[in-house]
C-alpha positions in Angstrom: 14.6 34.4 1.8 13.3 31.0 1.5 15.9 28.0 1.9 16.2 24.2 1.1 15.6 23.5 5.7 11.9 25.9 5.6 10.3 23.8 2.2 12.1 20.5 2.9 9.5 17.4 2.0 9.9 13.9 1.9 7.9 10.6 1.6 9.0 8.5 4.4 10.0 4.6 3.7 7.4 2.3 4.6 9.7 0.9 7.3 10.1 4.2 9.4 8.3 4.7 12.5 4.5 4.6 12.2 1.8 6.5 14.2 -1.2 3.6 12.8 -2.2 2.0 10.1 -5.9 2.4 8.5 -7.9 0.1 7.4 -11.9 0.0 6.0 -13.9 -2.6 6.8 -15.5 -4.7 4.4 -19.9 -4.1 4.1 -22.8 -5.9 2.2 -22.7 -3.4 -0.4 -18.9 -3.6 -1.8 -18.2 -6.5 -3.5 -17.0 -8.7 -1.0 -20.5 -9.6 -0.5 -20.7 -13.1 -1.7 -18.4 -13.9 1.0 -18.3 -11.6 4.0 -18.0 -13.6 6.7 -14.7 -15.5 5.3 -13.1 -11.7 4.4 -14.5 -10.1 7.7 -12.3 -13.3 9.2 -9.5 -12.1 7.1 -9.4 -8.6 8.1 -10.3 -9.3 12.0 -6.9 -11.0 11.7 -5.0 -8.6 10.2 -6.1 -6.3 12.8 -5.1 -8.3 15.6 -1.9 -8.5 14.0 -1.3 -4.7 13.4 -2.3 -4.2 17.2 0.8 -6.1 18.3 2.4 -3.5 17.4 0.5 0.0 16.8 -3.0 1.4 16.9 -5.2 1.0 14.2 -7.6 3.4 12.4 -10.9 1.4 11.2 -13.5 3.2 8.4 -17.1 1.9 9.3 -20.1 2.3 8.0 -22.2 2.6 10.7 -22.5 1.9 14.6 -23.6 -1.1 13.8 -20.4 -1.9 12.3 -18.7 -0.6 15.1 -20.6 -3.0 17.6 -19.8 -6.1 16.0 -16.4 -5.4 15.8 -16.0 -4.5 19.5 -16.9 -7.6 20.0 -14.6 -9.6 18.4 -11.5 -7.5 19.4 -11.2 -5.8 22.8 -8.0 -2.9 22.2 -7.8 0.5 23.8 -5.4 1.1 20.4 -8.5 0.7 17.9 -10.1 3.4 16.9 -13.3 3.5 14.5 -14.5 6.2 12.4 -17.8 6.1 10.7 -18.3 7.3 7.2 -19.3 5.6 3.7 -17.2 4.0 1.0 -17.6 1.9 -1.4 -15.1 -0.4 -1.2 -12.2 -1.5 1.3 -8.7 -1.0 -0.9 -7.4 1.5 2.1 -3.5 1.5 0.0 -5.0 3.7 -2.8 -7.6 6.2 -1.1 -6.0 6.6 1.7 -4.1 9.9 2.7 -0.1 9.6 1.5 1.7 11.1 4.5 4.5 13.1 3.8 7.2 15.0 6.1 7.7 18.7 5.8 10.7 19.3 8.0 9.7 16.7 10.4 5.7 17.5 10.8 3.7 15.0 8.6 1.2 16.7 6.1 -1.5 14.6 4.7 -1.9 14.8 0.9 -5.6 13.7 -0.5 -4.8 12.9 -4.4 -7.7 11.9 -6.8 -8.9 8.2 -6.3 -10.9 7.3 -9.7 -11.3 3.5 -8.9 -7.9 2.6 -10.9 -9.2 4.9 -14.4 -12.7 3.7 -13.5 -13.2 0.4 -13.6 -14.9 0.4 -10.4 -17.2 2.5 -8.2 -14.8 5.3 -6.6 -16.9 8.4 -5.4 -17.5 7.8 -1.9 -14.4 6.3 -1.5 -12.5 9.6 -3.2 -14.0 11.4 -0.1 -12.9 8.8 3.1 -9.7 10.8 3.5 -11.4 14.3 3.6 -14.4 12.8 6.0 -11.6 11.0 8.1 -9.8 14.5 8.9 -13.5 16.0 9.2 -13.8 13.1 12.1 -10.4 14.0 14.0 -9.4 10.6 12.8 -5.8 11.9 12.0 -6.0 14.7 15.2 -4.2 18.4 13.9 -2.3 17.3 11.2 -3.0 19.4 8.1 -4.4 17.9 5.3 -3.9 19.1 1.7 -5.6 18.2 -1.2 -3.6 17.3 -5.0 -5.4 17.9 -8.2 -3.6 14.6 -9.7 -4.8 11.0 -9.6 -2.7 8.5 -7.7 -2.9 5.6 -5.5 -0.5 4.7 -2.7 0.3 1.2 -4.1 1.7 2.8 -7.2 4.4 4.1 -5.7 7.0 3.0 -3.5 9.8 5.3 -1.6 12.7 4.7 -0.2 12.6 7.4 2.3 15.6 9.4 0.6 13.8 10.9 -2.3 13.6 7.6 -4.7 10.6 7.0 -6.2 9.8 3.5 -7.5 6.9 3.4 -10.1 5.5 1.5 -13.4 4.8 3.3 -16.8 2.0 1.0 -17.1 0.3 2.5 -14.3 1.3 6.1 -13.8 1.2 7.4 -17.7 -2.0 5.1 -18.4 -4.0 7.7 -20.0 -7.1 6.4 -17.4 -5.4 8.5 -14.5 -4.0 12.0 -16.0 -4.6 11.9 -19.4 -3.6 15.3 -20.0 0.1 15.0 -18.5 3.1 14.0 -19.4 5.8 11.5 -18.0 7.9 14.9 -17.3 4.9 17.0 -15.9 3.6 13.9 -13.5 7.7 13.6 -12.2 7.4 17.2 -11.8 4.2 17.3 -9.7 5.3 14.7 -7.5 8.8 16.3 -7.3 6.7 19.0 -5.9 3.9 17.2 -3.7 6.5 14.2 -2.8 9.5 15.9 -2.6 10.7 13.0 -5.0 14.5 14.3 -6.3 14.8 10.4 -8.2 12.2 8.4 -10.3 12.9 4.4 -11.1 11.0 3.4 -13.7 10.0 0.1 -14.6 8.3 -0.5 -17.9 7.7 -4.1 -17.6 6.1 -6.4 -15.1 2.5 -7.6 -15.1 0.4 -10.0 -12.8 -2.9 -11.7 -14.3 -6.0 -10.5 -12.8 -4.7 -7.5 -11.2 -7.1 -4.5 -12.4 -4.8 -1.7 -10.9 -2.6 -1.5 -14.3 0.5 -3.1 -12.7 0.7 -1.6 -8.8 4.4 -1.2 -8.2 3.3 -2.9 -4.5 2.8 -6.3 -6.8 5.5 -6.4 -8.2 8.6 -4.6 -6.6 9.2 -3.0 -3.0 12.2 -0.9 -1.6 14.0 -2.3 1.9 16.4 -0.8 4.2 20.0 -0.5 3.1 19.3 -0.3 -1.0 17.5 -3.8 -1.6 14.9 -4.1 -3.5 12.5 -7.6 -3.4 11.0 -8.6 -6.9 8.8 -11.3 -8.1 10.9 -12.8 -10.0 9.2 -16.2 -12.3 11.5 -19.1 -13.2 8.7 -21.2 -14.8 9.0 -20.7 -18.7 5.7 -22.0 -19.8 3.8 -19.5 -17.3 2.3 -16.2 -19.1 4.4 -14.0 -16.6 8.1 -15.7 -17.5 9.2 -13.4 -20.4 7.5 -10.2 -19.0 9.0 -10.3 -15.3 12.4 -11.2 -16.9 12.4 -8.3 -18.6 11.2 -6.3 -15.5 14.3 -8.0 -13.7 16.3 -6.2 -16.5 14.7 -3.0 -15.8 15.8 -3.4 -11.9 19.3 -4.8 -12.9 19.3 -1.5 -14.5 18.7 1.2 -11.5 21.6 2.5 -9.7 21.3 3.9 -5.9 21.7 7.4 -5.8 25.4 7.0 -5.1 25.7 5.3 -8.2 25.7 1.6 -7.2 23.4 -1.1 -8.3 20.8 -2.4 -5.5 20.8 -5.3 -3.9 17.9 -7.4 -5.9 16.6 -10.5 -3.8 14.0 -12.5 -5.8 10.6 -13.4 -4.2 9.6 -16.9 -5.2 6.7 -17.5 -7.4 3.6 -19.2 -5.9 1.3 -21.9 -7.9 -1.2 -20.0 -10.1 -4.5 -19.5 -8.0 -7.8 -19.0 -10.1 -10.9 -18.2 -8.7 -14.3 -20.1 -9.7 -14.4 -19.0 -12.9 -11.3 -20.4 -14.0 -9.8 -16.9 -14.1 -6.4 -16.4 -12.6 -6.0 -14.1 -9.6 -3.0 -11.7 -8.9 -1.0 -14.0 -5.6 1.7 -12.0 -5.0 4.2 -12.0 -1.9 5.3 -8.8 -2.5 2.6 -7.2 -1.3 3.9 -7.4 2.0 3.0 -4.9 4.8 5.4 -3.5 7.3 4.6 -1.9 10.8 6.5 -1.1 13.4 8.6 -3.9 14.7 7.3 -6.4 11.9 6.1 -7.1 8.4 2.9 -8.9 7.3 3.4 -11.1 4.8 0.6 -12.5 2.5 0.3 -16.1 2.2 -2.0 -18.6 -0.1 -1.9 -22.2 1.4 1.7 -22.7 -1.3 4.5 -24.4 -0.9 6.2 -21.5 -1.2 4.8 -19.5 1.6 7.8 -20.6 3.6 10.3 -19.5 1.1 8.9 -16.3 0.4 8.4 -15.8 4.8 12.5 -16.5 5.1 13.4 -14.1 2.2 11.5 -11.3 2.9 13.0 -12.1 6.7 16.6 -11.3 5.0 15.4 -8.2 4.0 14.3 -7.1 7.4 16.4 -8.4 10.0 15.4 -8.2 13.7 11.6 -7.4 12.7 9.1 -10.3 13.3 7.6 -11.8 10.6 3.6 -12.6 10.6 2.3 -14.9 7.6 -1.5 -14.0 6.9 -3.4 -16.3 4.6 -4.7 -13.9 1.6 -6.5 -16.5 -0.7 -10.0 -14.6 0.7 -7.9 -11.2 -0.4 -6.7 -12.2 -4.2 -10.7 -13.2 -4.9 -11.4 -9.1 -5.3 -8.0 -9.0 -6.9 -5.8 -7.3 -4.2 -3.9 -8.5 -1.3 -2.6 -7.3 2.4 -0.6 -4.2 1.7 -3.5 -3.3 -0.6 -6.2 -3.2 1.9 -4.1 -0.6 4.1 -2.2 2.5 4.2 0.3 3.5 7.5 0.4 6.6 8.8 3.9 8.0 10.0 4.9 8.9 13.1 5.9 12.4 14.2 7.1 13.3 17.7 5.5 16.8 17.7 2.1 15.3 17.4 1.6 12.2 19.8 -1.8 12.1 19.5 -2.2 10.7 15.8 -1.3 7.2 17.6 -3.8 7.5 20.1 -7.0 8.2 17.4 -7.6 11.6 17.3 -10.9 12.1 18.3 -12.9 8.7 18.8 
């Protein structure tokens, strides 16, 4: 007889205990290209910052790669594994770790480059060549016949699920499904027993089809942070007022409404095409200890630092400058994905094999 303690699953909260977070560096042939040097800069200190506080797991290309990189940091808690991809957004290829009564399973969903719009096949197959390379040591990895990226969701560790319509039932990931049939797969594959959806919310120049990790992120003790737009004449006003409808809306799973703190709004950034690009502050990452929060030279980097402090008392807080980031139309938590810690398998945190 099976019962509820031998199939339990659930998607840990970002904020739990981590074994590493992964990361790919960027190469001449993604499209960071024009200016590698200034994103290489960016993601050397994002590194350095992760390695305060846990190891890191790096996807290179090549040796090469690998060399250069020694170089420039010198940690016994980075680990490199070498295998292609195309490009560098780690948050939606990346394995989404989930707990089976305590022992994390790795689960390798589809990646088609966000309903292809970009190249995607070599990076669909980084998570399957990673646990090839030992880069994730015994931990069992399973594959999901469903398309999904990590930065569409968000969990609160307690079987909420916080999602966008925009992205989940665009007929460019599963055409073929339903809203009920995708809940039910990731009821199955997540363990997911609540769904939140939000059916509003936007940023310009974001080509993921509204990432919930853009817009809205769960914190400890039922809070959700928002980005939340006071400015009436910018395109965003009427759309993420109606998003902040859609969170006054969600209840906890006792039935009480979350505690929603607004994320200021930072000056519209365009890139040199006059285009606008997607600066958001709630793409924030958090590691053990801390959170890593994405700045872009604003007057309101300082603002958004403090509040997303509020949210997570007695963790440092880390601003990283992310205008290099928002040219490719992503930002911090975009370009990595953390592993959880279990304490069955130490290893995980020390690299598998390197």
């Amino acid at each position: 007889m099976t019962t509820k303690s031998d199939t339990y699953v659930r998607l840990p909260a970002e904020w739990e205990e981590q074994a590493a977070v992964l990361l790919a560096w960027p190469h001449e042939k993604t499209n960071w290209a024009p200016y590698l040097e200034a994103v290489r800069n960016n993601f050397l200190e994002i590194i350095c910052a992760i390695l305060k506080f846990e190891p890191v797991i790096l996807v290179v290309a090549d040796k090469e790669h690998e060399k250069h990189i020694r170089g420039k940091i010198r940690s016994d808690k980075l680990f490199f594994h070498a295998t292609q991809g195309d490009d560098t957004w780690a948050r939606d290829f990346g394995p989404i770790t989930i707990m089976q009564d305590g022992k994390p399973i790795l689960l390798d969903f589809i990646f088609n480059g966000w309903g292809r719009k970009h190249a995607f096949e070599k990076d669909n197959l980084i998570t399957r060549n990673l646990h090839l390379l030992g880069a994730f040591s015994k931990t069992r990895l399973e594959p999901v016949a469903l398309v999904l990226e990590g930065g569409s969701i968000e969990s609160d560790g307690h079987g909420t699920i916080l999602t966008t319509s925009q992205c989940l039932l665009n007929p460019n990931r599963n055409p073929s499904l339903s809203k009920k049939q995708i809940e039910e797969k990731l009821e199955r594959s997540l363990g997911a027993e609540r769904f939140l959806w939000l059916d509003h919310g936007y940023l310009e120049g974001d080509d993921t089809d509204s990432h919930v990790d853009t817009l809205a992120r769960f914190a400890p003790d039922d809070t959700i942070l928002y980005v939340s737009c006071n400015d009436k004449e910018d395109s965003h006003y009427n759309e993420l007022k109606l998003m902040e409808d859609d969170l006054r809306s969600f209840r906890t799973g006792s039935g009480r409404p979350y505690r929603l703190v607004p994320l200021p709004w930072p000056a519209a950034k365009y890139d040199s095409e006059g285009k606008r690009l997607p600066a958001t502050y709630a793409n924030f990452l958090v590691v053990n200890g801390a959170v890593l929060v994405p700045t872009y030279d604003d007057k309101m980097d300082s603002t958004a630092i403090e509040t997303i402090q509020s949210a997570f008392p007695g963790r440092e807080i880390f601003g990283i400058n992310c205008l290099t980031l928002i040219r490719q139309h992503g930002s911090l938590h975009c370009v990595t994905m953390q592993i959880p810690k279990a304490d069955y398998d130490e290893e995980i945190a020390k690299g598998g094999k390197t």
